[in-house]
C-alpha positions as CSV (number, residue, x, y, z in Angstrom):
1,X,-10.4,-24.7,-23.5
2,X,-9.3,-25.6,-19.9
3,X,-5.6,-25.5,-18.8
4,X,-4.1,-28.7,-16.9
5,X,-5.2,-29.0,-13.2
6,X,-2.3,-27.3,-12.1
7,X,-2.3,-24.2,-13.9
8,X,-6.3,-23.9,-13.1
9,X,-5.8,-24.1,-9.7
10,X,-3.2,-21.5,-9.4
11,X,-3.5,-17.8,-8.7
12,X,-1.0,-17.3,-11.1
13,X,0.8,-13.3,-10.8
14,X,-1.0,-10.4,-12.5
15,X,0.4,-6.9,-13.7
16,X,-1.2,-3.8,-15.0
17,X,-1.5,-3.7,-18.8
18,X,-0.6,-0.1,-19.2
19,X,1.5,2.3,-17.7
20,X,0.3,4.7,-15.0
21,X,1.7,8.7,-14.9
22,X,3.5,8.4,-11.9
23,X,6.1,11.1,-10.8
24,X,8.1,9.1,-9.2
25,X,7.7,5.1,-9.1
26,X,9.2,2.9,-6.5
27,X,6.9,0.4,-6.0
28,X,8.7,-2.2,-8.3
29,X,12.3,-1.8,-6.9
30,X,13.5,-0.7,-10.3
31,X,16.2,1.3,-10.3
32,X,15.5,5.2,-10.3
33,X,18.8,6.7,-12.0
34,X,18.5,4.8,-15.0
35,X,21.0,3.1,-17.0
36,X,24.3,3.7,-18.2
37,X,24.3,6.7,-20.8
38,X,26.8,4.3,-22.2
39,X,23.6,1.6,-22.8
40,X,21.4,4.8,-24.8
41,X,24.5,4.9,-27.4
42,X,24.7,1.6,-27.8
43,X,20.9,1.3,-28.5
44,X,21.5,4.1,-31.0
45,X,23.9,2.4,-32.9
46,X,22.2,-0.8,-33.8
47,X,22.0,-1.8,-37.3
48,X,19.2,-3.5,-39.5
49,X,21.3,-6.6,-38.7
50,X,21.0,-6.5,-34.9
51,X,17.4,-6.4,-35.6
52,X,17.3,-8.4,-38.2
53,X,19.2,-11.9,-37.5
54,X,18.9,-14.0,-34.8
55,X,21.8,-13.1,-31.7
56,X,25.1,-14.4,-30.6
57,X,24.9,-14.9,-27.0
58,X,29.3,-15.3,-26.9
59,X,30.4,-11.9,-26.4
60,X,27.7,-11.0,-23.8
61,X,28.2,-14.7,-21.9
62,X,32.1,-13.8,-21.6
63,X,30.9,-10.1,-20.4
64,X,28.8,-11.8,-17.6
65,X,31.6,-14.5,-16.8
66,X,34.4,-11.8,-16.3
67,X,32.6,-9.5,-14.1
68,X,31.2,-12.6,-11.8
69,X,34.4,-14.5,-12.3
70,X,33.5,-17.5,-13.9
71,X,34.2,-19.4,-17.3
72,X,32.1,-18.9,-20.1
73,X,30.7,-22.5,-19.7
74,X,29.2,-21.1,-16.2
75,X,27.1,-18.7,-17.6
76,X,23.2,-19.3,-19.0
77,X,22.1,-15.7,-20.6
78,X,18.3,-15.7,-19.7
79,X,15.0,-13.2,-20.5
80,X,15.4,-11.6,-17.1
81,X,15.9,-13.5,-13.5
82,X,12.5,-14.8,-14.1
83,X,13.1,-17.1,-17.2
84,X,16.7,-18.2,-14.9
85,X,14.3,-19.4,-12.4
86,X,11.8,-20.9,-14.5
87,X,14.0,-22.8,-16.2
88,X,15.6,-24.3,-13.5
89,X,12.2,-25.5,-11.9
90,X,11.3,-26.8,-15.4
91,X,14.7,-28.7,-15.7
92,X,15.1,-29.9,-12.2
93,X,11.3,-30.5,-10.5
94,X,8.9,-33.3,-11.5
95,X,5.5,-33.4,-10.6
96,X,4.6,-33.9,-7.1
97,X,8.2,-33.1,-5.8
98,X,8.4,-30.5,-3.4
99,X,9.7,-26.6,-3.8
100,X,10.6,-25.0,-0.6
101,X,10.8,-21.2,0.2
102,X,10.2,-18.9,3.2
103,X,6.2,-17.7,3.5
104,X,7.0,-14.4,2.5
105,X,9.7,-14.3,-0.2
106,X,9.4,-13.5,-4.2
107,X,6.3,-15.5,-5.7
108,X,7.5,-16.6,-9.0
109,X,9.0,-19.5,-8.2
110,X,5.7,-20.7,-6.2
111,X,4.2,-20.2,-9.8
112,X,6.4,-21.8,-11.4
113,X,6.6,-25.0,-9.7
114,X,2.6,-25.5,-9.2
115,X,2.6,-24.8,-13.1
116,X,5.2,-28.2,-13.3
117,X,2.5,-29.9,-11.1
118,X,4.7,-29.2,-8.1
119,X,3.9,-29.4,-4.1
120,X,4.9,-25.6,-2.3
121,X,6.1,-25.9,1.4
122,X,6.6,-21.9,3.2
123,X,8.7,-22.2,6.4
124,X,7.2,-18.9,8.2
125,X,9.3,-16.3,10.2
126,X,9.6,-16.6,13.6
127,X,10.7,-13.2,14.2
128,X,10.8,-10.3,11.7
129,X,12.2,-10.4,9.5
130,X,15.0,-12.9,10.8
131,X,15.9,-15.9,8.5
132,X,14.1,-18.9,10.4
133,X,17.0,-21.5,10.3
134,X,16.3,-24.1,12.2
135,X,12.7,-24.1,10.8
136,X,13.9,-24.2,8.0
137,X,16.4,-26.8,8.0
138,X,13.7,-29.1,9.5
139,X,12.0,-28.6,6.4
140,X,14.4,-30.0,4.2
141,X,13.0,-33.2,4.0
142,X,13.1,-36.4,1.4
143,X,10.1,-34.8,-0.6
144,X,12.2,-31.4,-1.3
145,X,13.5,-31.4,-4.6
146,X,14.3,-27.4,-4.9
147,X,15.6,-25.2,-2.0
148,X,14.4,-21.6,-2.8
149,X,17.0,-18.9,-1.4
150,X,16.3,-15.5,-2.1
151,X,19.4,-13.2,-0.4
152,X,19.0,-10.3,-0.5
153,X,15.4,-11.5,0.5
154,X,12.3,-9.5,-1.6
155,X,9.9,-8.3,0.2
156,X,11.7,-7.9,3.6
157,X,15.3,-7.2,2.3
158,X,17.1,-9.9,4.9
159,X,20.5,-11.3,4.4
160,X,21.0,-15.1,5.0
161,X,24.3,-15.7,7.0
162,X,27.1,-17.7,5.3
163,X,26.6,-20.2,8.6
164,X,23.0,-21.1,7.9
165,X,23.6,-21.1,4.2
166,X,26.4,-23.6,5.3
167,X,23.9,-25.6,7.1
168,X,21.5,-25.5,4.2
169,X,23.9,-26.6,2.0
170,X,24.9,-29.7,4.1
171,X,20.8,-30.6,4.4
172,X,20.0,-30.3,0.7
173,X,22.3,-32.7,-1.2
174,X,20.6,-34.1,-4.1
175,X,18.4,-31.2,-4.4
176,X,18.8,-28.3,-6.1
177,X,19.6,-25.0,-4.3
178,X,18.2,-22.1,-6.2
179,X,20.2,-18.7,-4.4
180,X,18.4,-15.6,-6.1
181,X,21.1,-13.1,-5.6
182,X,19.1,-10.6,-7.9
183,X,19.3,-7.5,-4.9
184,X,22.8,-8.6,-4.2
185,X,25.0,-6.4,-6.1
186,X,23.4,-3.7,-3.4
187,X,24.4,-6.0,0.3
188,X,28.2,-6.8,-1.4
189,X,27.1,-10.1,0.1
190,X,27.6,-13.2,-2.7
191,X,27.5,-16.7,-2.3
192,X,28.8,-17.1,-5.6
193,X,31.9,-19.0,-4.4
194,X,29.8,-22.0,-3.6
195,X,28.9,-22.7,-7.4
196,X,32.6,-23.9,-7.6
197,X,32.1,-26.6,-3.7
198,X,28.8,-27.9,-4.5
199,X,27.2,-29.3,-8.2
200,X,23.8,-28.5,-6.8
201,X,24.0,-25.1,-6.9
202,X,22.7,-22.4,-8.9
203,X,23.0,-18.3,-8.6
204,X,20.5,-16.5,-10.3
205,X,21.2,-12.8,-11.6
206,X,19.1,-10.1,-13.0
207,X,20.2,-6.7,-14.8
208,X,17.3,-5.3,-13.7
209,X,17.6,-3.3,-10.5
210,X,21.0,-2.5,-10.3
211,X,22.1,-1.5,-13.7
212,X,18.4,-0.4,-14.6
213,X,17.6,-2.7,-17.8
214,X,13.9,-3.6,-16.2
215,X,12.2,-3.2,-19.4
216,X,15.1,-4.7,-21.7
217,X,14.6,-7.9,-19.7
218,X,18.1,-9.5,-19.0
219,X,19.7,-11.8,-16.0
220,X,21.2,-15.1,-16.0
221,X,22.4,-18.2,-14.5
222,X,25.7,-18.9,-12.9
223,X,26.1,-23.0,-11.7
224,X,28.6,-26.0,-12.9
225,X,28.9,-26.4,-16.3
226,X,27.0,-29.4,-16.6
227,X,24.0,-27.8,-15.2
228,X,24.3,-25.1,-17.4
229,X,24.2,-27.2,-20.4
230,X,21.1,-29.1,-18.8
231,X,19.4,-25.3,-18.7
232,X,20.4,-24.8,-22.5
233,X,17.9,-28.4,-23.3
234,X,15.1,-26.3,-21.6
235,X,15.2,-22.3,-22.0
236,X,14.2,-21.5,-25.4
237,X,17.7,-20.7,-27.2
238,X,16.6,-17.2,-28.5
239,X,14.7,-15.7,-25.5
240,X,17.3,-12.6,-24.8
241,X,16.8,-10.4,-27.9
242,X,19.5,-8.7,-29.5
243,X,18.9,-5.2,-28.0
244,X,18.9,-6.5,-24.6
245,X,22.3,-8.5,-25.4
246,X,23.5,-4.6,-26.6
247,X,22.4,-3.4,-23.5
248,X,23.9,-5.3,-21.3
249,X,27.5,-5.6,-22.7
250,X,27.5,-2.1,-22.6
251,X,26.2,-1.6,-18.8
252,X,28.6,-4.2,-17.9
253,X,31.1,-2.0,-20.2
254,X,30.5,0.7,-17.9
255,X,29.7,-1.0,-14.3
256,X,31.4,1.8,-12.6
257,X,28.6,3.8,-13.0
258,X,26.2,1.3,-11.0
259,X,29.2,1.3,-8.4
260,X,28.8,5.2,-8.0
261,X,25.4,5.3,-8.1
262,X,24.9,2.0,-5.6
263,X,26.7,4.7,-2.4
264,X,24.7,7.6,-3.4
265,X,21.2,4.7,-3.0
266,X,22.7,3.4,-0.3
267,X,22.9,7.1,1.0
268,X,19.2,8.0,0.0
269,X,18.2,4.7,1.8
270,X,19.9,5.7,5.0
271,X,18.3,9.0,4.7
272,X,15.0,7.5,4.4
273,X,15.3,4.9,7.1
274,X,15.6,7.9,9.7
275,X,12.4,10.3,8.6
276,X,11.0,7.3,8.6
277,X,11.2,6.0,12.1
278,X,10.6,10.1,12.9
279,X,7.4,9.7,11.7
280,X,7.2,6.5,14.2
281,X,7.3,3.5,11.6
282,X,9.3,0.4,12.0
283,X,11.8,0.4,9.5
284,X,13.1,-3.3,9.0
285,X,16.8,-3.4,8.2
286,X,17.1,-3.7,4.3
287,X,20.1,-5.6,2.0
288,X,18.8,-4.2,-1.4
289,X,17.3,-1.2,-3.1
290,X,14.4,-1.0,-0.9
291,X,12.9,-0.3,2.7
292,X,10.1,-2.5,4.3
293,X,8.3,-0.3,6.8
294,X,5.7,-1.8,9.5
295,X,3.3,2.0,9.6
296,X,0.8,0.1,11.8
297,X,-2.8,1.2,11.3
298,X,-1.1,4.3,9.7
299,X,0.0,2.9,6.4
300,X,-3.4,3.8,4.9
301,X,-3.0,7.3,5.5
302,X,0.9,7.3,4.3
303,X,0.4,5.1,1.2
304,X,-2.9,7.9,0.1
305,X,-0.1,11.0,0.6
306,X,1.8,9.6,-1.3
307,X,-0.6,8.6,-4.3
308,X,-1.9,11.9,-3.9
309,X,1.3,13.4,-4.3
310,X,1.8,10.7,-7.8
311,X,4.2,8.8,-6.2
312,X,3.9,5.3,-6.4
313,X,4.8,2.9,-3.6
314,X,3.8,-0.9,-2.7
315,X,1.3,-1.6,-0.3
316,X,0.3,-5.3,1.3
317,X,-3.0,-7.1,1.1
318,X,-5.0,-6.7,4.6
319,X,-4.8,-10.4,6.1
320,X,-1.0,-10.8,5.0
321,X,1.8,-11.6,7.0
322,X,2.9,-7.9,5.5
323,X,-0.5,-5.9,6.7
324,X,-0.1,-2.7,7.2
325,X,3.6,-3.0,5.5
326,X,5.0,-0.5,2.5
327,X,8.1,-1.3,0.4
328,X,9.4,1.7,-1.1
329,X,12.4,1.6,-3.4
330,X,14.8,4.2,-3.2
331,X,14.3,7.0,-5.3
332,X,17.0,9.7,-6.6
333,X,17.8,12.6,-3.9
334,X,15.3,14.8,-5.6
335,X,12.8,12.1,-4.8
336,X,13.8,11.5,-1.3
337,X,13.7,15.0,-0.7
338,X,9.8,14.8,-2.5
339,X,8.8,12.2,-0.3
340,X,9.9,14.2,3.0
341,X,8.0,17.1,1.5
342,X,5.0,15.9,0.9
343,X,5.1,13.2,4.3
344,X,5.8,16.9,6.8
345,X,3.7,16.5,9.6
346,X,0.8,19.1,9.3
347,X,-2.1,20.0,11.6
348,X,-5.4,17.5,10.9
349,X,-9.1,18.8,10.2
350,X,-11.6,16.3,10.8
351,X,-15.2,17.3,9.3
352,X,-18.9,15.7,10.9
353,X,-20.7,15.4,7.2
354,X,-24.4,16.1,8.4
355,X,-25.1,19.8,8.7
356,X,-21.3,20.7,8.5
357,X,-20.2,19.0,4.8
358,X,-23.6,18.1,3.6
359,X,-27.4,20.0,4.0
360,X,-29.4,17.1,5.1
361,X,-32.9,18.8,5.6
362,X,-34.2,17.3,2.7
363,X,-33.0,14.4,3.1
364,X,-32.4,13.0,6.9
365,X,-35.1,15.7,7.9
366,X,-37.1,14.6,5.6
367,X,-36.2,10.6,6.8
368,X,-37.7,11.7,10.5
369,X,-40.6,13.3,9.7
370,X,-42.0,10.7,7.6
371,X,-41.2,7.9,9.7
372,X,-42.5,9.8,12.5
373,X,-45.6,10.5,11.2
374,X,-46.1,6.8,10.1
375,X,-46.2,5.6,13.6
376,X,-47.5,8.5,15.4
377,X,-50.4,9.1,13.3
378,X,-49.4,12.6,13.3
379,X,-46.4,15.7,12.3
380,X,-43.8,16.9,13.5
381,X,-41.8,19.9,13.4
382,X,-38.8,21.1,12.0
383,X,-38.7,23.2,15.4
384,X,-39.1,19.9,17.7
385,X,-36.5,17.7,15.5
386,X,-33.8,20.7,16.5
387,X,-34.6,21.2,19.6
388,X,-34.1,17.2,20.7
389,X,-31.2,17.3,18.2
390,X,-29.7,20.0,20.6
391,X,-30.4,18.1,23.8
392,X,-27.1,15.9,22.7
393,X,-26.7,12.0,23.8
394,X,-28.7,11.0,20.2
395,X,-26.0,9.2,18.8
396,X,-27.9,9.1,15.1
397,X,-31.4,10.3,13.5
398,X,-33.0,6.1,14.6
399,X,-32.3,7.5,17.8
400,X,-33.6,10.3,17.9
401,X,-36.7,9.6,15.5
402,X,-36.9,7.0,18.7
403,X,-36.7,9.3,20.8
404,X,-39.4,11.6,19.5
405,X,-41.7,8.7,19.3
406,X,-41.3,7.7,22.9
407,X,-41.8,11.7,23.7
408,X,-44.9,11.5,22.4
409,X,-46.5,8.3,23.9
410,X,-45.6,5.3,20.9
411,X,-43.6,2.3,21.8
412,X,-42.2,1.4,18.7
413,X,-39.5,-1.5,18.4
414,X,-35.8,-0.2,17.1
415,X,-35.7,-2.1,14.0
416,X,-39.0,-0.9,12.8
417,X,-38.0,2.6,12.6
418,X,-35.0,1.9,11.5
419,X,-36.4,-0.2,8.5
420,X,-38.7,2.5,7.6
421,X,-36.1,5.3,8.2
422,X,-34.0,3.7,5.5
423,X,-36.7,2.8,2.9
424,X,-37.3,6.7,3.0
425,X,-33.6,7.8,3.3
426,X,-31.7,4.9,1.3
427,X,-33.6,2.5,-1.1
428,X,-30.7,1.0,-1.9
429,X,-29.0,5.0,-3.3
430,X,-32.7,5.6,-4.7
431,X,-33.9,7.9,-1.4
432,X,-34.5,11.1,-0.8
433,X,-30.5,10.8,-0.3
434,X,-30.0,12.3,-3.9
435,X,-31.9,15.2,-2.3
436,X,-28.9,16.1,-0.1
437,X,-27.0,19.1,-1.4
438,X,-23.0,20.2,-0.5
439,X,-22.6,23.1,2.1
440,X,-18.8,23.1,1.4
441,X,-16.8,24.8,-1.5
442,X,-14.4,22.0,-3.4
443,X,-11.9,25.2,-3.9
444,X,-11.9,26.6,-0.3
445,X,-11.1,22.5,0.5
446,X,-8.7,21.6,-2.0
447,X,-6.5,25.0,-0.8
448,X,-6.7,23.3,2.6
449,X,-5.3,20.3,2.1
450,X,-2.0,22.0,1.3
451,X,-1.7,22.7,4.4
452,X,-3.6,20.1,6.6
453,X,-4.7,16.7,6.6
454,X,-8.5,16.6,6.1
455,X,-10.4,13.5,7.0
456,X,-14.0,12.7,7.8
457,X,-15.6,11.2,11.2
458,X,-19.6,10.8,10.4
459,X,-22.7,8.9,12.3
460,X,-23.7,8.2,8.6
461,X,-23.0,4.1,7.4
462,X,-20.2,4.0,4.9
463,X,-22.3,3.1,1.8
464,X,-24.5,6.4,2.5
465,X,-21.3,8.4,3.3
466,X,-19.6,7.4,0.3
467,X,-23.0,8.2,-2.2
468,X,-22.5,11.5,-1.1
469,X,-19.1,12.0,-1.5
470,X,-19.4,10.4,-5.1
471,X,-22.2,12.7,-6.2
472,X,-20.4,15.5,-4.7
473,X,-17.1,14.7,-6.6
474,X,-15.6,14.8,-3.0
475,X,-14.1,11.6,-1.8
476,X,-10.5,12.7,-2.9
477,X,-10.3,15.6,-0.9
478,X,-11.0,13.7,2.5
479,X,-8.6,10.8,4.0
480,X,-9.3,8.7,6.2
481,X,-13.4,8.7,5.9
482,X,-14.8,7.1,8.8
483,X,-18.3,6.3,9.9
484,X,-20.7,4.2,12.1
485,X,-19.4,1.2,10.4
486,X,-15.6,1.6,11.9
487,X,-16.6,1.9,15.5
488,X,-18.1,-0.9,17.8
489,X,-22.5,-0.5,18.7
490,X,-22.7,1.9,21.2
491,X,-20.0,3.7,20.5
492,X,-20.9,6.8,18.6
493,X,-20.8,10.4,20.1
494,X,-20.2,11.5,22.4
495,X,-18.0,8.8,23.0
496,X,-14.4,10.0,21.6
497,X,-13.6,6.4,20.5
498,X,-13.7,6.9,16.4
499,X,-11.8,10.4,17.0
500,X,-9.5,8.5,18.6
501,X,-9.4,5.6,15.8
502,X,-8.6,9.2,13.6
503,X,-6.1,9.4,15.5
504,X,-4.7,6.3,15.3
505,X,-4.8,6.2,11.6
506,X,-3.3,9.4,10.7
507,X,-0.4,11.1,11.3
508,X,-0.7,15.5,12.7
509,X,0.8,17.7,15.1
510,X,-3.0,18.5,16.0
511,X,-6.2,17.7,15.4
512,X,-9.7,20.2,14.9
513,X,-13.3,18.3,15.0
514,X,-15.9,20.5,13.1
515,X,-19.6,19.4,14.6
516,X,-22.7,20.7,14.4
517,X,-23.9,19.6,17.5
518,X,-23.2,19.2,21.2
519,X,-22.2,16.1,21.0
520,X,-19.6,16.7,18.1
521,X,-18.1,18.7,20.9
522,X,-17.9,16.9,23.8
523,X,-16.8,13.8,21.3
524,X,-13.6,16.4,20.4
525,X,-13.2,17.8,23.8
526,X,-12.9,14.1,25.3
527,X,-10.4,12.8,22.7
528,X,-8.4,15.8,23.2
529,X,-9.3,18.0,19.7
530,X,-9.5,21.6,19.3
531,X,-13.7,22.1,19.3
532,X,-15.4,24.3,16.0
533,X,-19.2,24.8,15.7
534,X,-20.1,25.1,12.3
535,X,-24.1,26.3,12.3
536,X,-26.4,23.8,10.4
537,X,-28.5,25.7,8.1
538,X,-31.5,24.7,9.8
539,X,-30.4,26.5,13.0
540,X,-28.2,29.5,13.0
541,X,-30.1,30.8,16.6
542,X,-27.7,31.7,19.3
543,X,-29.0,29.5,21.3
544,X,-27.3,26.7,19.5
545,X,-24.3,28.9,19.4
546,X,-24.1,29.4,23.3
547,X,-24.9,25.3,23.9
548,X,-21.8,24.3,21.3
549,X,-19.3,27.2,23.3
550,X,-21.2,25.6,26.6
551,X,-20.0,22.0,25.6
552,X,-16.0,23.9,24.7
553,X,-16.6,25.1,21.2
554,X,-13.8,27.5,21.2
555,X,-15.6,29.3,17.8
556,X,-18.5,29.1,15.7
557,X,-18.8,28.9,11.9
558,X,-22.0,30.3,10.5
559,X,-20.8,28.1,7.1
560,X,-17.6,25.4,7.0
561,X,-16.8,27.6,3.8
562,X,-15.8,30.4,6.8
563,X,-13.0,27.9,8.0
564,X,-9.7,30.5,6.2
565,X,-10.8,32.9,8.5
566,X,-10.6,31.1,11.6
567,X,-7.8,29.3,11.1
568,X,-5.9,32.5,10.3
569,X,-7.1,33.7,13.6
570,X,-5.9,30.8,15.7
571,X,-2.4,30.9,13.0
572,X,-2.2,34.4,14.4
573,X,-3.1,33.8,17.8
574,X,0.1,31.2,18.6
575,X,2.3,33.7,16.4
């Protein structure tokens, strides 16, 4: 069966359908500390009758009412902020009338509405993350049925100023203004007084991230009583079930303890904000239980420490308005203190894969000779591919193939030899690539990264890279992996431009190229690296040691697996 138009045309708003083992999880915004110990007694205590009968909203309504300071009759008790929102679209918005909201605010409501047949209109940011105003009073036109507030805002954590709400308020009557005030218990900033001035308003509430009742599922709505009774037509009368009712009379019961714990977040938050901008991030000011931090072309590398460490933070979808963005809910102080830990800036190793990671000889090697003897007519040595290999200024094995070719007296176009190169090497993952063999030990590696960020700058294309890896049971231990693909044509080494781009990505307080050849070296020396040789196994002669020390090698490896020992000598040397 197909849905209506409306919902078929929708993205809709997708979660995972079971849990991941995270040690630490703050890419949701719930809160860390958990609830009340008084909310675990009362779950303990309910009877077969709790479960068993439908509930009686009365005593949790007047709970919700006192501690906003309202009446009774102000108060909808809904299945989370969610269903407060939904039903307000539902009640208020026809189809074709407008819903307005900023371009980068909470979602829901955008599904919502374009599930009533609804029209979205986003009034971007100007500056961020700076509430647009006048933008967004100029977009408060006839067609703008619901005004979507969210204050504390989610994802960027802004405040909107009691002025522009003011001015908001003024341009919108006849329409509904929907203020999600969800974060707001963690600003002290409410705009709950306003419920009481104006019939078209309406304050959503969730018990979700501040008195930690995410998976109970509880909020509510707080407007005119007239509304409220209007809400009561449309949300399904038995939505909040009786444990989640429990639950939240007894959090509200003890609301002291989200007080005490709001200063120590608040605290943790502040604590964050400044390793944060140590690190060099822009950290956006934040209202609520989260920080929005701009990492640049960094957040890659921060947001895989951090899953590598099992901590789970949100990352933006490249092409956003939030690229390159991570919100990170505050954690406990154990967690903050985990997150420093395993963020410490640490020296970066960065690994050539040919002749250094991987043996290519059957496999590249193999790749030259063949296509060399299909258009010379003739072989050619292991001795001769070295030796041009040595000369430097090849920037990959077309080149040098190329190269050889012209050496010996054939003019043979580019993309030939590059189309026979790869039907020998590639086939589409069915080459003599699954020839290629590891010259590194996973152990010696996964010791290292303990102590160092280890990444990967290769002439290889990503898809070949990557088949490697994979095979190898490798590509965790390297981030970021970077290869021909991430670095504009004529750009390879020597040129230092995708060491740099390492660089860029990454965070160290220095950085060691490994290369096999000379122009590994020169590619390190230019961008500034430490140098190391690592010997291929084709070619352990010391002549190719005395050309990589030429080019500023300041060692050689005779195996990558030999890297303890020269770090430890270089440890020793600044000691």
């Amino acid at each position: 069966m197909r849905p209506k138009k409306s919902v078929e045309e929708m993205q809709g708003y997708f979660v995972p359908m079971y849990e991941n083992d995270w040690d630490i999880k703050i890419d949701s915004n719930e809160n860390n500390y958990g609830a009340s110990p008084k909310v675990y007694e009362a779950l303990k205590n309910c009877s077969i009758k709790d479960i068993s009968f439908y509930p009686f909203y009365g005593e949790l309504s007047q709970k919700i009412a006192n501690f906003y300071g309202f009446d009774i009759n102000n108060i909808k008790v809904t299945n989370g902020a969610d269903e407060a929102i939904q039903g307000i679209i539902q009640t208020y918005l026809e189809k074709n009338e407008t819903l307005l909201t900023l371009d980068v605010s909470f979602e829901m409501p955008v599904v919502y509405a374009q599930i009533q047949g609804g029209k979205i209109k986003r009034v971007p940011f100007k500056e961020k993350w700076v509430f647009p105003i006048n933008e967004f009073i100029e977009a408060i036109t006839p067609d703008v049925k619901i005004v979507y507030l969210a204050s504390p805002n989610n994802p960027t954590g802004n405040l909107i100023e009691e002025n522009d709400l003011k001015r908001i308020l003024d341009k919108s009557q006849n329409k509904v203004v929907l203020i999600d005030e969800t974060y707001a218990n963690y600003s002290g900033t409410t705009y709950k007084k306003y419920v009481n001035e104006f019939d078209n308003v309406f304050i959503t509430r969730s018990f979700s991230k501040d008195f930690a009742l995410a998976g109970m599922r509880l909020g509510c709505v707080i407007s005119n009583e007239e509304n409220i009774k209007n809400l009561k037509k449309v949300i399904s009368p038995f939505s909040v079930n009786a444990l989640a009712m429990k639950a939240g009379i007894a959090a509200l019961e003890d609301n002291e303890y989200f007080f005490k714990l709001r200063e120590e977040i608040l605290s943790s938050k502040d604590e964050l904000k400044v390793f944060f901008e140590e690190l060099g991030a822009k950290v956006y000011p934040s209202f609520a239980n989260f920080l929005l931090i701009d990492f640049g072309k960094k957040a890659d590398f921060i947001y895989n420490k951090l899953r590598k460490a099992n901590i789970a933070v949100k990352l933006f979808k490249k092409g956003s308005l939030l690229e390159n963005h991570l919100r990170i809910t505050i954690p406990t102080k154990q967690g903050v203190e985990r997150i420093k830990e395993f963020l410490k800036v640490k020296p970066a190793l960065v690994f050539d894969m040919d002749g250094v990671l991987v043996d290519a000889r059957k496999s590249y090697r193999v790749a030259i000779e063949k296509t060399y003897e299909k258009f010379a007519g003739k072989k050619v040595s292991q001795e001769e591919i070295q030796a041009a290999k040595n000369l430097g200024g090849l920037n990959n094995d077309w080149d040098l193939t190329k190269f050889l070719l012209e050496k010996e007296g054939r003019n043979v176009s580019y993309n030939d030899i590059v189309d026979v190169f790869q039907e020998i090497y590639w086939n589409d993952g069915k080459g003599v690539i699954n020839d290629e063999e590891p010259l590194f030990d996973r152990k010696i590696f996964e010791e290292l990264s303990k102590d160092y960020n280890i990444s990967i700058f290769t002439g290889r294309l990503r898809a070949e890279a990557m088949f490697a890896l994979e095979k190898f049971n490798a590509v965790d231990l390297f981030f970021p992996i970077l290869t021909t693909d991430d670095i504009p044509e004529g750009m390879g080494k020597p040129n230092p431009y995708g060491l740099n781009l390492t660089k860029e990505m990454t965070i160290a307080s220095s950085y060691t190229y490994f290369g096999d050849t000379s122009d590994d070296i020169l590619a390190a020396k230019r961008a500034d690296y430490n140098a190391i040789g690592v010997l291929p196994p084709q070619d352990k002669s010391q002549e190719l040691i005395n050309s990589l020390k030429s080019k500023g090698a300041q060692a050689t490896l005779n195996s990558v697996n030999e890297i303890q020992t020269i770090l430890e000598q270089k440890n020793e040397a600044k000691c």
